[in-house]
C-alpha positions, 0 to 999 in steps of 0.5 A: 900695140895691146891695150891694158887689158882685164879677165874675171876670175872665176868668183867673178864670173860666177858673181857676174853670171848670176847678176846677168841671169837676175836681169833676164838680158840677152848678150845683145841688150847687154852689149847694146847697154854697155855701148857695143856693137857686136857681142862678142867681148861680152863673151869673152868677159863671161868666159873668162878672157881678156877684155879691154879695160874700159869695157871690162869696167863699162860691164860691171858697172851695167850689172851694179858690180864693183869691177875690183871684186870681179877682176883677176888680179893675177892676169893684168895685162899691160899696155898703153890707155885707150886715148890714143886710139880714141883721138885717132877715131874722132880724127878720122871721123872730123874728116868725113863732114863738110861736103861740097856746098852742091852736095850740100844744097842738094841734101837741103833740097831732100830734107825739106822734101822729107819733111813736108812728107812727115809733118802731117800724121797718116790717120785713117780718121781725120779731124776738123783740122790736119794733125801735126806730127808734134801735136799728137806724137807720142814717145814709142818703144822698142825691144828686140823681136822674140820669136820664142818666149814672151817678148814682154820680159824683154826690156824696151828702149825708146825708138832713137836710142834703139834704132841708133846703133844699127844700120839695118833694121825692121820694125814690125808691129800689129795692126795700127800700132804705129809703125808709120807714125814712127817712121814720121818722127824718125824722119824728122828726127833725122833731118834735125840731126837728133838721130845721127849714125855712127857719129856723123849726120844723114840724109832722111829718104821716106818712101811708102813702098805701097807707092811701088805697086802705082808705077806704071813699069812694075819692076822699076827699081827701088833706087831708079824710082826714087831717082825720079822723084828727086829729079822731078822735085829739081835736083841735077843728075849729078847731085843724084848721083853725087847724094848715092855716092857719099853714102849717107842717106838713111833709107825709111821704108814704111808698109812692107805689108802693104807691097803686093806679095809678087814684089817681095822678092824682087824689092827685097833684092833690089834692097840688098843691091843698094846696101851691097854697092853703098856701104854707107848706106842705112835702111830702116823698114816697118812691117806687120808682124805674123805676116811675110818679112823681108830677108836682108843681110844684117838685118835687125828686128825690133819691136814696137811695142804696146802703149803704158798707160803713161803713153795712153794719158799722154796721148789723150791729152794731146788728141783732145787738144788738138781737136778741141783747143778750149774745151781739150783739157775737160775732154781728155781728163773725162775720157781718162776717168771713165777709161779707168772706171773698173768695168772698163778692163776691156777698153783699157786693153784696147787702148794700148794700140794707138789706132785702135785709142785714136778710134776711141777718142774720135767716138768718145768725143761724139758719143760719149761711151765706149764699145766693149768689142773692137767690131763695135768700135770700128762700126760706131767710128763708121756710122760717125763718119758716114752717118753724122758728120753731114748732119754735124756741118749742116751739109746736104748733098746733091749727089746719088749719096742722098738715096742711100742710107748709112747702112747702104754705104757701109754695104758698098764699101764692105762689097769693095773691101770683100772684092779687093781682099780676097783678090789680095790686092791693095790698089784698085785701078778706076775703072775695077772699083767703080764697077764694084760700085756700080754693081753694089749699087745695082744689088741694092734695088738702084735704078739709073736711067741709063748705064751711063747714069749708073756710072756717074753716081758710081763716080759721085759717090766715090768722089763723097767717100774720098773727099768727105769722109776719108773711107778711101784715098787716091794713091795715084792718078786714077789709083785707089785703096783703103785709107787704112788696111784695118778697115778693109779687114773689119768691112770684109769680116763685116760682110762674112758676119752678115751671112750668118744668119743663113750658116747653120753648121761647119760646112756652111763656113767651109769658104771662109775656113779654107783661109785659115792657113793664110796669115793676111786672112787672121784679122778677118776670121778674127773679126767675123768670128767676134760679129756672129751671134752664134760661132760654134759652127764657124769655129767647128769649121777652122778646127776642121780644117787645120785638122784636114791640113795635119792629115795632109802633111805626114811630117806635120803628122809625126811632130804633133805626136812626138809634142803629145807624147811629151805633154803626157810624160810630164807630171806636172798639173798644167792644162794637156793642151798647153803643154802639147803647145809648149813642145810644139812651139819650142820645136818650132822656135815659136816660144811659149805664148800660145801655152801660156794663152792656154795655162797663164802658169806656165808664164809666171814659174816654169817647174825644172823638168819644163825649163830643162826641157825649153834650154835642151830645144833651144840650144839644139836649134841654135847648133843648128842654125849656127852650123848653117852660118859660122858666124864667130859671134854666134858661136861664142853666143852657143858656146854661153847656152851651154852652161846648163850645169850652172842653171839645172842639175843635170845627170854626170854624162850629159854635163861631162858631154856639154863640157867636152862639147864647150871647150871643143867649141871655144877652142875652134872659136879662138881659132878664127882663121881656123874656124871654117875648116873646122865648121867644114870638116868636124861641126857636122858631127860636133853639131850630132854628138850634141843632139846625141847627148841631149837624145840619150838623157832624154830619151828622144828619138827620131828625126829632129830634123821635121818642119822648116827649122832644118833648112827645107822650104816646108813650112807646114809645121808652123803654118798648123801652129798659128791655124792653133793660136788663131783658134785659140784667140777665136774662143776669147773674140766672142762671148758666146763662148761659155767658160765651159765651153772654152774649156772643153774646145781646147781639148781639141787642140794639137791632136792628130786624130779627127775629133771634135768635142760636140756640146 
């Protein structure tokens, strides 16, 4: 039976339209908003065809529409209410709980397991005291990724309710943004069933998947390890095997990063396999975002986003009263005081990354001042922990610790860190990093009696830097790596700076230049680039090598020039250089960040002929994509970007031609079973009559079809668009840049030809 359903008028839509484009939502948050869990009746309302009755009004009511004013009231369609189908789901749903009490114990066993692994926080830096998870957590926010355009327009949620209506998701976030400090809540969340799915409580599963890279088999699966551990930790086999068949557990995988690049594929696969036999099954993975993702049916990307000053305050109040219990409150609201001061703009920035806060307040409360670059703050937050805490407690050690100074031990770690980094490992086995020891030890002017001498302090002093100050952390058995990936990154790009002294020109920087197209080396270069008292020649280096990469990719070649030629067809007044990254990047769907990095107007008002332009880029790669995978959700949602008529004024043939096209579209659509004949045997030249009109009103020509956004495995094109957004940042890393100068380097950006403006 059809349920009463409604339709919008046409004034209706228009009204609607205009109310969802005053918000700058995209259908999935307003289905989200509205409580949905596809898309597509969010279409049917903007497109003028029955919905259900209580989500035509669930709509309205999410736009501040008065449903009455935008019905058609000619087009009622009448049936019977919701409630029965409403009271058939809670039935079905009420006869899915209650397992077997063995299943029960078992699911006890695991939650009490996973919250002894979530309690305590990750943190590179420890305190006097452990930290709990409910001393210093502080409410994070998520929003959907956005691989194009300026993802801080997008309206962010907090994390449960997020994370709540998807069963597949990623979570990705830079650097110490708290990724696993999340995940640690989630857990927690779970266990005391404040975040359920579908209605009905899960089993929280945490796995830090670096743990994968300890195993001695390499390929052991993902579900044969986990079933070990929950058999080492005194569950049955048959309560195993029982936990995977009822299907609800809720897999929490942290670090995707941190899983060796040789094990992507494999775990992404053994992933697959697990949602594949156990419908029911949820999994949740964190990630750094720039960096290699995994590639899951279904999966959804969401954001972590950056911390509101509300978020700072609320965390340092709690930091401060968790490691200063008398005195927390003086302490934080000093910290809070001298953060706001007007010179403090920098730090400020700064602060909205968690780790980067925490850093903060672990040398504020020692010093009392705040470095103004992050190299500054991480080397204040290791002189504390190597130079200051001993002195603090009143320790003195007798270890080989004693010949060395601060400034040494930093040495040796950075030797450490420079070795594992290039290698790209993220374990050390014993035997590898005591060598490293030893030799950084030997290159320092230590003489051991004997060779056996040498490698008992090597020993030692791994032993001071796991136990005392936390530097490194034994995974395994006899398995070792950074506490955190940052400081490997800032000790590498430490021991790069140091050797400045001695680079005089570009070629002098060749080494390091030569990562510039590897995204794990950006922090790195970064970094470095920041340190060095004089980064002229080492920026001259990293342009010239991603000018040597265009030369050596002619397609690369021919879409730089095609993203020149726009740039100088446009007559607004905006920086050349950002307008050649505005093509490019929407060409890439890379969106408009590094322009609006380049020419901050860009990000406030686009003039038409710029947002005409960024609508007609997408609105190709989306035809493109959907082409690839007919899904009918997708298609209803290419169907809505074509409605440019409504946004721009366009010439007569290319409206006609996007009308044509539309309802060519919405037709196959309501043709569901239909719509892979169609796709099959008509959406190719659909698909090209759409670029034909977009080309001919444009005047473009060419192969649309350069870079990775075709479906080839060349990912040249992007590769060369974040070596530019790498410069970029580079040029605002260290002050030695002149404003001047700045300006003239970034001349030199998005150019095929060889060229470099000298000062």
């Amino acid at each position: 039976m059809a349920k009463r359903s409604f339709k919008a008028s046409q004034d209706g839509i228009i009204r609607a339209k205009r109310a969802f484009d005053l918000r700058g939502w995209t259908q999935e948050y307003l289905a989200a908003e509205v409580g949905l869990q596809t898309r597509q009746s969010v279409w049917k309302f903007f497109s003028g065809r029955p919905v259900e009755r209580h989500i035509f009004i669930d709509i309205c009511f999410t736009l501040d529409l008065d449903w009455e004013d935008i019905v058609d009231r000619s087009a009622f369609v009448a049936d019977t209410p919701d409630l029965v189908l409403e009271e058939a789901q809670a039935a079905v749903a009420s006869t899915s709980e209650n397992p077997g009490g063995d299943l029960a114990e078992a699911r006890l066993h695991l939650i009490t397991l996973a919250q002894s692994q979530c309690h305590l926080l990750e943190i590179p830096l420890d305190l006097h005291q452990p930290i709990t998870l409910a001393q210093l957590y502080t409410e994070a926010y998520l929003r959907p990724h956005q691989r194009f355009g300026a993802a801080a327009s997008l309206a962010k949620t907090p994390a449960t309710e997020a994370i709540q209506p998807h069963s597949r998701v990623l979570i990705v976030g830079g650097p110490g943004a708290g990724k696993t400090t999340l995940l640690q809540h989630l857990v927690l969340e779970i266990s005391a069933e404040g975040l359920r799915g579908d209605g009905m409580a899960y089993l929280p599963v945490f796995l830090r998947l670096r743990q994968l890279a300890l195993v001695s088999e390499a390929d052991i699966p993902v579900q044969q390890y986990l079933n070990q551990r929950w058999l080492a930790s005194g569950l049955s086999p048959s309560q195993v095997d029982h936990l995977w068949q009822q299907g609800r557990i809720w897999l929490l995988l942290d670090g995707w990063d941190e899983l060796p690049i040789e094990q992507h594929r494999a775990v992404t696969q053994q992933i697959q396999t697990l949602l594949d036999t156990y419908p029911g099954l949820r999994v949740l993975i964190s990630g750094r975002s720039g960096g290699p993702l995994p590639q899951l049916n279904g999966l959804v990307t969401l954001e972590l986003t950056e911390f509101a000053p509300q978020q700072v305050e609320a965390f340092v109040e709690k930091w401060f009263a968790a490691s200063q219990p008398i005195q927390g409150e003086w302490f934080a609201q000093t910290f809070l005081q001298t953060l706001n001061h007007p010179e403090n703009d920098r730090l400020r920035e700064m602060a909205l990354t968690p780790i980067l806060l925490h850093l903060m307040c672990l040398v504020f409360q020692r010093f009392g001042q705040f470095p103004e670059q992050r190299s500054k703050l991480y080397q204040q937050a290791l002189d504390l922990l190597l130079g200051q805490w001993d002195q603090q407690r009143g320790i003195h050690r007798s270890h080989p610790l004693r010949h060395l100074s601060p400034l040494d031990l930093t040495g040796v770690l950075a030797d450490v860190a420079a070795h594992s980094f290039e290698q790209g490992r993220v374990v050390l086995e014993e035997a590898e990093l005591l060598g490293l020891i030893a030799k950084s030890l030997v290159n320092r002017g230590a003489q051991g009696d004997t060779l056996e001498r040498l490698w008992a302090d090597s020993k030692a002093i791994l032993q001071v830097l796991i136990e005392h100050y936390g530097m490194l952390t034994e995974r395994e058995l006899g398995s070792y790596a950074f506490a955190h990936l940052s400081f490997q990154e800032f000790l590498t790009a430490r021991r790069w700076a140091l050797t400045a002294l001695a680079k005089t020109n570009a070629e002098d920087w060749a080494d390091l230049a030569s990562h510039i197209a590897d995204a794990r080396w950006r922090e790195v270069i970064l970094l470095t680039v920041e340190m060095v008292p004089q980064p002229d020649a080492l920026w001259e280096a990293l342009w010239r090598q991603s000018q040597q990469y265009v030369l050596a990719h002619p397609r690369l070649m021919a879409l730089v020039g095609w993203a020149k030629d726009q740039a100088e067809a446009i007559a607004e007044d905006y920086h050349p250089a950002a307008l050649r990254g505005f093509y490019l990047g929407l060409r890439l769907e890379q969106g408009i960040d590094l322009a609006t990095a380049l020419e901050a107007r860009l990000a406030l008002d686009l003039p038409p002929s710029l947002a005409l332009d960024e609508a007609l880029i997408r609105l190709l790669h989306q035809a493109r994509h959907w082409l690839r995978d007919t899904d009918g959700q997708r298609g209803f949602d290419l169907a809505f970007a074509m409605d440019l008529p409504q946004r721009f004024s366009l010439g007569p043939d290319l409206a006609d031609a996007l009308s044509q096209l539309q309802t060519q579209l919405l037709d196959a659509l309501e043709e569901q079973g239909d719509l892979a004949t169609w796709c099959e045997s008509q959406g190719a030249a659909w698909c090209q009559g759409l670029q034909d009109a977009v080309f001919r009103y444009r005047g473009w020509s060419g192969d649309w079809g350069n870079g990775s956004t075709d479906g080839s495995t060349d990912e040249s094109p992007r590769t060369y668009y974040h070596m530019q957004r790498l410069l970029v940042d580079s040029l605002r890393h260290n002050r030695s840049f002149t404003a001047d100068r700045i300006q003239t380097l970034e001349q030199c950006l998005f150019v095929r030809e060889v060229q470099y403006e000298s000062a």
